[in-house]
C-alpha positions in Angstrom: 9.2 18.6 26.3 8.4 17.3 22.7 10.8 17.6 20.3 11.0 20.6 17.9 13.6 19.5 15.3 16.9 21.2 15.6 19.4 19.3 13.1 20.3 15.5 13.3 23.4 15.6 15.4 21.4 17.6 17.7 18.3 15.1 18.1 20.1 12.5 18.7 21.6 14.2 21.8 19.4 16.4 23.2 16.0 16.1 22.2 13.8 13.8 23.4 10.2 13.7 24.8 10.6 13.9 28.7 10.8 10.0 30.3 11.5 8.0 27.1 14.5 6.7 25.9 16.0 8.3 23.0 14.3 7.2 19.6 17.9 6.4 17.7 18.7 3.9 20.9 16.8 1.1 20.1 19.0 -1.2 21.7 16.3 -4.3 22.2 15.9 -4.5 18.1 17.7 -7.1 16.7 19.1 -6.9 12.9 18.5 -10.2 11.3 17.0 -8.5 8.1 19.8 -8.9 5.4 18.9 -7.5 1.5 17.3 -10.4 0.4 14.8 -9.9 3.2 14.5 -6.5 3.0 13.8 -7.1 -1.1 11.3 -9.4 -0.3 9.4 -7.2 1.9 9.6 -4.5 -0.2 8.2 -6.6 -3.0 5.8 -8.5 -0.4 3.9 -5.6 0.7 3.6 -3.7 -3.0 1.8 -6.8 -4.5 -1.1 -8.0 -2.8 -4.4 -8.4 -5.1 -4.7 -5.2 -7.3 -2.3 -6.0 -10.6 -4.9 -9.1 -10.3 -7.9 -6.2 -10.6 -7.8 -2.7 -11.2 -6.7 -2.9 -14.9 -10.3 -3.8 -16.0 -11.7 -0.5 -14.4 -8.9 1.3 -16.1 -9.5 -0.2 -19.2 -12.8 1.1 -19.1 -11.6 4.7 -18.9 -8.5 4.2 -20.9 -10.2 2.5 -23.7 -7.8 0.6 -25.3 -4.3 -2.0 -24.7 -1.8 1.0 -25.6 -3.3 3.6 -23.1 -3.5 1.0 -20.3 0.2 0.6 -20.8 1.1 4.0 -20.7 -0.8 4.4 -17.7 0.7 1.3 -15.8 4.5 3.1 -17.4 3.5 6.1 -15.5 2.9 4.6 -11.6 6.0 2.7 -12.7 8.1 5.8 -13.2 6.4 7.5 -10.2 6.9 4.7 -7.8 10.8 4.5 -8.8 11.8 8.1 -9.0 10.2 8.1 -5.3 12.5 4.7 -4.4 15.2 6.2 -5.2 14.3 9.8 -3.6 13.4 7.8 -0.3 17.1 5.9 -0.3 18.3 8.9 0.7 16.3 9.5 3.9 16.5 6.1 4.3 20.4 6.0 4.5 20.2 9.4 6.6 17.9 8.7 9.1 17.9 4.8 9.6 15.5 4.8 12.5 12.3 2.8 13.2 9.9 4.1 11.6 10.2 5.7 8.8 7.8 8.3 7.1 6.9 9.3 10.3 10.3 10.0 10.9 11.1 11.2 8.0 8.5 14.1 7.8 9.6 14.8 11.6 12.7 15.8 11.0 12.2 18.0 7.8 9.2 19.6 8.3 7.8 19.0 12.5 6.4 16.8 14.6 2.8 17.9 13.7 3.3 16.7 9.6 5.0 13.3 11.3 2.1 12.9 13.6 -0.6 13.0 10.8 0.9 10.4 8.7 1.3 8.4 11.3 -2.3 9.2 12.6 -3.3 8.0 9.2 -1.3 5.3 8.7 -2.7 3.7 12.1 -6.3 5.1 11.4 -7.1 3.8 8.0 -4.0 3.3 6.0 -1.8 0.1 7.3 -4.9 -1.2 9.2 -7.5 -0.9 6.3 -5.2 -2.1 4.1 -4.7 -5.3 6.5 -8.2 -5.9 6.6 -9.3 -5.4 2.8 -6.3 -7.7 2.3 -7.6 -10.7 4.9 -11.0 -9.8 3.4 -9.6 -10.6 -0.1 -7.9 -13.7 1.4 -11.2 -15.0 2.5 -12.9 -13.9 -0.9 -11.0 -16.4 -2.5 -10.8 -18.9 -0.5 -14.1 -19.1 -0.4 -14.0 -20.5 -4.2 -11.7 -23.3 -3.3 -14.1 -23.8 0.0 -18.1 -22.4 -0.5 -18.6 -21.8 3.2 -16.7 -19.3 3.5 -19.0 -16.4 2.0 -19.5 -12.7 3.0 -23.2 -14.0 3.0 -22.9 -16.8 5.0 -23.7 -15.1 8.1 -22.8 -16.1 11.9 -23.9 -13.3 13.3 -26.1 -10.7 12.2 -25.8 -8.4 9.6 -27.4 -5.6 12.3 -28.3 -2.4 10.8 -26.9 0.8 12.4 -29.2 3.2 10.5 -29.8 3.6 6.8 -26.6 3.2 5.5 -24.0 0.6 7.8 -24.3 -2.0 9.2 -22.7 -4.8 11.2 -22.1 -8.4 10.7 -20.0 -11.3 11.5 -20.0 -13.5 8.4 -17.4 -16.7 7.6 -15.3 -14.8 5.3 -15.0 -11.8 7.8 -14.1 -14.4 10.5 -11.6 -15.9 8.0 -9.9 -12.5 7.6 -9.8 -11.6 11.0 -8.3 -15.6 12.4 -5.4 -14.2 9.7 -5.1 -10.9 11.1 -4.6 -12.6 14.7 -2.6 -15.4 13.0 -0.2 -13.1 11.5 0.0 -10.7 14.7 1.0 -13.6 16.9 3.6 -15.3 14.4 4.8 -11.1 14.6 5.1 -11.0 18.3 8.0 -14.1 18.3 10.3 -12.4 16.5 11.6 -10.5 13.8 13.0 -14.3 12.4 9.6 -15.6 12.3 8.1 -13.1 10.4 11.1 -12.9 7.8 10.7 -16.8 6.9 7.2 -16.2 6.5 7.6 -13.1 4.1 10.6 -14.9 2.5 8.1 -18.0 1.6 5.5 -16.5 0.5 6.9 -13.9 -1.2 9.0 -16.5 -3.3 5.4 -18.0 -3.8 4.0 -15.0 -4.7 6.7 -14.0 -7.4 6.5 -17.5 -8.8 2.9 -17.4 -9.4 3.4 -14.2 -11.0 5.8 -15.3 -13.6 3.5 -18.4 -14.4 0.8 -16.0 -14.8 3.1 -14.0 -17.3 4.5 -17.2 -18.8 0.8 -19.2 -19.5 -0.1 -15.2 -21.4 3.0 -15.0 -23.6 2.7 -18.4 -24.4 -0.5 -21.1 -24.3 -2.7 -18.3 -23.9 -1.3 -16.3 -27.2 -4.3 -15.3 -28.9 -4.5 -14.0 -32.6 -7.6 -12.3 -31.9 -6.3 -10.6 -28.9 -3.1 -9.5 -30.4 -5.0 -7.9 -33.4 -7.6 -6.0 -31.3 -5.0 -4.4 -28.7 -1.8 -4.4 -30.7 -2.7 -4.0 -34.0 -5.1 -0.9 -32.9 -2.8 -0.3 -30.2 -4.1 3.9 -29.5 -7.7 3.0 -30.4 -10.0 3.4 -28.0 -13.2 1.1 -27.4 -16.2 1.4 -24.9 -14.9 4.3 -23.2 -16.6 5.0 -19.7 -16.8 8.9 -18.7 -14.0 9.7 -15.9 -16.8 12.8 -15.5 -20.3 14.0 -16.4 -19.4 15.1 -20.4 -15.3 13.9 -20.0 -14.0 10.9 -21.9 -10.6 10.0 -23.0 -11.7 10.5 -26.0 -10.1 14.2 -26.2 -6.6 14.9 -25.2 -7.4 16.7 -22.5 -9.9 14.2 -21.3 -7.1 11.2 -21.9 -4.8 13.2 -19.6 -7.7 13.7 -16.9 -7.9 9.4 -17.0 -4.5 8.8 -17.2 -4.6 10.6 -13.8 -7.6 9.2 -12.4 -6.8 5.4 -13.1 -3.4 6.1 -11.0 -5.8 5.6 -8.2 -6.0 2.1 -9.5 -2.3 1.2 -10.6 -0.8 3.4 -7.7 -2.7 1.9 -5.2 -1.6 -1.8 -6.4 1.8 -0.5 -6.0 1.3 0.9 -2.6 3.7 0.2 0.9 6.8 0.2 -1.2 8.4 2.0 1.4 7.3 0.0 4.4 10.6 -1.6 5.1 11.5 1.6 6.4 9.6 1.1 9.1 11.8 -2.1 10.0 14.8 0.4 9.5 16.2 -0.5 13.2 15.9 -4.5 12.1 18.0 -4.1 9.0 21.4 -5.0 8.4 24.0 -2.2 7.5 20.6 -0.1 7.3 22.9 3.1 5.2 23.6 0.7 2.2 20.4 -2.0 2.6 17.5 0.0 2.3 18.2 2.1 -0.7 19.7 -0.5 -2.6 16.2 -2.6 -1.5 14.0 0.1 -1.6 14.9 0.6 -5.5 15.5 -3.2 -6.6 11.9 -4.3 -5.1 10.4 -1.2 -7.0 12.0 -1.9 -10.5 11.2 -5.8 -10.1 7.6 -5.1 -9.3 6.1 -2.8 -11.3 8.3 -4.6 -14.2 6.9 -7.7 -13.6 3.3 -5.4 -13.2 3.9 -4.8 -16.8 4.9 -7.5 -17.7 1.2 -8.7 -16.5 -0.5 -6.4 -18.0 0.8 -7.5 -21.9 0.1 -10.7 -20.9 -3.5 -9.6 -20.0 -3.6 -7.9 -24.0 -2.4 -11.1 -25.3 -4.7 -13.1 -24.5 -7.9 -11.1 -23.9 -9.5 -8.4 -26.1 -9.7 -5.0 -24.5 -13.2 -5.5 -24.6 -12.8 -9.1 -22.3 -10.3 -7.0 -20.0 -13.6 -4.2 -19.6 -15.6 -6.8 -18.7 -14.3 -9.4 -16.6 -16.5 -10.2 -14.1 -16.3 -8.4 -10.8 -13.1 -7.1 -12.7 -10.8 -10.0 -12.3 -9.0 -9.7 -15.4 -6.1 -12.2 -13.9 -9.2 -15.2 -13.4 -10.9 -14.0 -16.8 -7.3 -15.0 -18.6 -6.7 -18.1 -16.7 -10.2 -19.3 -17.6 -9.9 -18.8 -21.3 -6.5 -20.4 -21.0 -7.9 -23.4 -18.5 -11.2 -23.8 -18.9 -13.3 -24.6 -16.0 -9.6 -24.6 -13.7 -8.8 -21.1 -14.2 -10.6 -19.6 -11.4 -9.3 -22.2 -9.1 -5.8 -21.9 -10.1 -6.3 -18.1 -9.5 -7.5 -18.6 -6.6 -4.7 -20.4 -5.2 -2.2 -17.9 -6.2 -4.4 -14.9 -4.7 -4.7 -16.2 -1.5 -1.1 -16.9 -1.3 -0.3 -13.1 -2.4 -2.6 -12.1 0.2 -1.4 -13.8 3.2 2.5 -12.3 2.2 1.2 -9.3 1.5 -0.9 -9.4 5.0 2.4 -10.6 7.0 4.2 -7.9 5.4 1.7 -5.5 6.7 1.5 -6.4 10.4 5.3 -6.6 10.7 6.0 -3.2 9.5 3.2 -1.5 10.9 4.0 -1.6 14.5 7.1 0.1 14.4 5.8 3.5 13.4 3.5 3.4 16.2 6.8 2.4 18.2 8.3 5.7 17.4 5.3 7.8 17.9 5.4 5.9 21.5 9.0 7.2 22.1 7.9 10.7 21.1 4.8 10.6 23.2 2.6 10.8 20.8 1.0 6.9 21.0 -0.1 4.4 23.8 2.6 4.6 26.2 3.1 0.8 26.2 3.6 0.8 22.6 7.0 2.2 23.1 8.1 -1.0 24.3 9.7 -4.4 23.0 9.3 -8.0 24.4 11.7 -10.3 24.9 11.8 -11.2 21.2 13.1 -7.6 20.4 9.6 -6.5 18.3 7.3 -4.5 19.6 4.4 -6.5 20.5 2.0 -4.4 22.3 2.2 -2.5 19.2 1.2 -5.7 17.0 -1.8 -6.2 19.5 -3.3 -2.5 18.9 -2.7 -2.9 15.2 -4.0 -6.6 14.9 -7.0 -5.4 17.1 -8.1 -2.1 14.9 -7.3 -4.4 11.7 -9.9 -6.9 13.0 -12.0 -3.9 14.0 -12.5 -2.5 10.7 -13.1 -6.2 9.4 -17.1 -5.9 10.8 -18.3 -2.6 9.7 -20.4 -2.9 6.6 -22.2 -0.2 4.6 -25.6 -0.6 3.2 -27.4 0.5 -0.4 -30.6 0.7 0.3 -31.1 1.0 -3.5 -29.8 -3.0 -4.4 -29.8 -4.2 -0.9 -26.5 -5.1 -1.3 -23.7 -4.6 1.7 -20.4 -3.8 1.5 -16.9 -3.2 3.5 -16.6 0.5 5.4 -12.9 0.1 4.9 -13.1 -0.1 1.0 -14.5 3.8 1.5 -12.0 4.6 4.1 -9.4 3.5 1.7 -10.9 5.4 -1.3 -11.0 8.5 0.8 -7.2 8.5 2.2 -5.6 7.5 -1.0 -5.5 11.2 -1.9 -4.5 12.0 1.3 -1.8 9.1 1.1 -0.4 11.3 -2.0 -0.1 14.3 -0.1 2.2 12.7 2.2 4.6 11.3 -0.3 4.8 14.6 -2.1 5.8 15.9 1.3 8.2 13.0 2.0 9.9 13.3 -1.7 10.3 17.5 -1.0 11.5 16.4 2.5 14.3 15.0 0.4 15.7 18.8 -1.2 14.4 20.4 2.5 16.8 18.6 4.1 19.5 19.2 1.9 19.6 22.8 2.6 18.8 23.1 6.0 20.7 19.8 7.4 23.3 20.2 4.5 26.1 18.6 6.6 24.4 15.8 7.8 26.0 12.2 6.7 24.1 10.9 3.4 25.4 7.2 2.7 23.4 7.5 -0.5 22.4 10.8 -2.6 19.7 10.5 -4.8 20.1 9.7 -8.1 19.9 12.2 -10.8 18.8 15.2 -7.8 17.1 17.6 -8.2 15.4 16.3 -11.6 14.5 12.7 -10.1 12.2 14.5 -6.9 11.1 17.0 -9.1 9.8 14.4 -11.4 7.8 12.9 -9.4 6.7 15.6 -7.4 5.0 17.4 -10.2 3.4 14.0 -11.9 1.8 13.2 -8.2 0.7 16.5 -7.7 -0.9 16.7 -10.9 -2.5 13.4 -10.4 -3.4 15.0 -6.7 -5.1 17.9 -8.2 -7.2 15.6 -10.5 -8.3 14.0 -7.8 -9.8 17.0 -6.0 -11.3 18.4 -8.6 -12.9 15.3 -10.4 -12.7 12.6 -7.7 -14.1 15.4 -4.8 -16.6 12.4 -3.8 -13.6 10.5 -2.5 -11.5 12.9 -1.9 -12.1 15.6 0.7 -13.1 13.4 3.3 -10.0 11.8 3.1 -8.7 15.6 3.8 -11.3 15.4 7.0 -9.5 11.9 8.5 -6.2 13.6 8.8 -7.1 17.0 10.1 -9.1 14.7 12.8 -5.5 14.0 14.2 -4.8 17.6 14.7 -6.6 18.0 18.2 -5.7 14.2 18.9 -1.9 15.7 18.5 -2.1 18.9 20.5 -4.4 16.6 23.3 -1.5 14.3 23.7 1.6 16.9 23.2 -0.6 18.5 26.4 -0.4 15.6 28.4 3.3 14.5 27.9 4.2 18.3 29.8 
């Protein structure tokens, strides 16, 4: 019989789905992650290549340096007040697997299932690909043969609008995906030195980005343009038919919008959570990592952004080719080395962030294994203590959504099917933090004497806070993002049948 959630104590007792062991006994995991490593995969799997990107498309509907940094303030806010909302789960429930578990136990299986649906569907395994893609983009700069047009097989249209295709940068990203999925499968060791590494790397690169803008990339002209008309607004691109920044309502409207952007860069904050059962003292670690990682990152994310205003003109930040604000500023800094140097420190953000993502993955499709609600084999670990068949179905759906391609007929040109997939679910994402954040006050008054290690800071205003900002951004979304929105909506009601088909065939 699945589990209908009854109270913590009680769980852990007597409910579990009929021939599994018991979720909260995961005797085989080992805990070797201590608060640095938990830190550094908190901070590994938020920055991967969007603080790099996504400010020159909300520049563009921003319109100038001071709005951009208001925007960038606002995920920062957001992502913290959810940090240290989620600590408290985190030091309540410290089981593998965390939203999924999380949205279990205050709401029902069904809610839990559908994250984790998504999150296997499109989420985690999208993410890992458009990461390894971006891994291959750039390495392709330091190494020309690797190119999305350098085809080794195909690309094979499957109607008017996809298509499939095996190109060298697609291999490249899928040999990374495997890579990181094997070097998974050893150990829970293994994959921390390799987070640890790069995420020092990573950080380091970072700060000389930050560094080379405050400093030998200082530019009078810049400084004038976005500081000195810090709330002007140039070249403003519509966020709607007839709707520019330009108004206050419209401003609101793109503050909203571009969260797509900055949220999205600081994405799978929470993802060492999933590795709850790996964690050391898991009650006091993961909210104390879960809030440090947040704060460091998205102060270090606008830390990056002033540096982009120092040395570039809004109008440079607008238009930086394919949007790579971070390669526009090392190139009028270095000439002629800048893209290289970017490069470089992309690729080595990308393979962290891609490790970060194949370790923590797994061990929500783990738990949904022990509730019966994944591959039965999933529910198992190796010798090593991690749950490899679970790295092999992730690794293999990564790679998976590494070929598809769409097609506009219009230019010709192709692109990736997972770069819509993961336009669609953001939305969809949002929904289940909101959920997640409100499980917080849920629980409090129907488990209200369950242990909590750590109570959220300033509760009930800190939830509240961000509940209300995301579900204003949310409702933005719908109505003037619909595009990319609803079907987003579609993916996770897909896993409604899927959930009811497999709760049938656990009885």
């Amino acid at each position: 019989m699945l589990f209908v959630p009854l109270g913590y104590n009680q769980r852990i007792t007597m409910s579990q789905p009929t021939g599994t062991k018991p979720a909260n006994q995961q005797e085989g995991f080992v805990r070797a992650l201590g608060m640095f490593d938990s830190t550094m995969i908190v901070i590994g799997t938020m920055i991967g290549s969007g603080i790099f990107i996504v400010s020159a498309d909300m520049s563009r509907m921003l319109g100038g340096g001071g709005w951009l940094l208001v925007a960038w303030l606002v995920s920062a806010l957001l992502t913290i007040a959810a940090a240290i909302s989620y600590g408290e789960l985190a030091s309540m429930i410290p089981e593998a697997g965390g939203m999924y578990v999380y949205l279990r136990e205050a709401f029902s299986p069904l809610i839990g299932f559908l994250y984790g649906w998504t999150l296997y569907t499109v989420i985690q395994t999208g993410t890992i690909a458009a990461v390894a893609v971006g891994f291959a983009r750039f390495s392709g700069l330091l190494f020309p043969v690797i190119s999305e047009s350098n085809y080794i097989l195909g690309p094979y249209q499957l109607g008017s609008s996809y298509a499939i295709s095996l190109s060298t940068a697609q291999l490249t990203a899928i040999c990374i995906i495997a890579l990181l999925t094997w070097t998974n499968t050893k150990g829970i060791q293994y994959g921390k030195i390799i987070q640890n590494t790069f995420t020092v790397a990573k950080l380091g690169s970072l700060f000389g980005l930050i560094i080379a803008g405050f400093t030998i990339g200082r530019n009078a002209h810049a400084i004038d343009v976005n500081f000195g008309h810090f709330w002007d607004q140039f070249n403003l691109t519509p966020v709607s038919a007839g709707l520019t920044a330009a108004t206050s309502f419209g401003l609101f409207i793109a503050i909203c919008v571009s969260q797509t952007g900055s949220l999205f860069a600081a994405d799978s904050w929470h993802d060492i959570t999933f590795a709850a059962a790996e964690v050391k003292d898991p009650k006091r670690t993961l909210p104390r990592s879960l809030v440090l990682g947040t704060v460091i990152v998205m102060g270090i994310y606008l830390l990056a952004n002033v540096a982009y205003l120092m040395t570039l003109p809004i109008q440079a930040i607008q238009g930086a080719p394919a949007d790579r604000v971070a390669t526009a500023m090392l190139e009028a800094i270095w000439p002629g080395w800048g893209s290289s140097i970017m490069a470089v420190a992309i690729m080595v953000s990308a393979f962290g962030c891609v490790n970060s993502l194949v370790l923590a993955g797994p061990r929500v499709y783990y738990a949904m294994a022990m509730d019966g609600l994944f591959l039965k084999s999933a529910g198992t670990l190796n010798k090593s203590g991690v749950p490899a068949k679970s790295l092999i179905v992730q690794g293999i759906w990564s790679a998976a959504l590494v070929l598809p391609r769409t097609f506009d007929s219009s230019t010709g040109k192709y692109g990736n099917l997972y770069s819509n997939l993961l336009d669609w679910v953001i939305s969809a994402a949002l929904i289940f933090y909101i959920l997640t954040i409100a499980g917080v006050m849920r629980l409090r008054v129907t488990r209200p004497n369950v242990e909590r290690p750590y109570k959220t800071l300033g509760y009930p205003v800190v939830p509240l806070l961000y509940i209300l900002g995301s579900t204003a951004i949310l409702i933005t979304l719908f109505v003037y993002r619909g595009p990319t929105t609803w079907p987003g909506l579609v993916i996770v009601l897909l896993g409604v049948p899927v959930y009811f088909s497999m709760k049938k065939s656990v009885h």
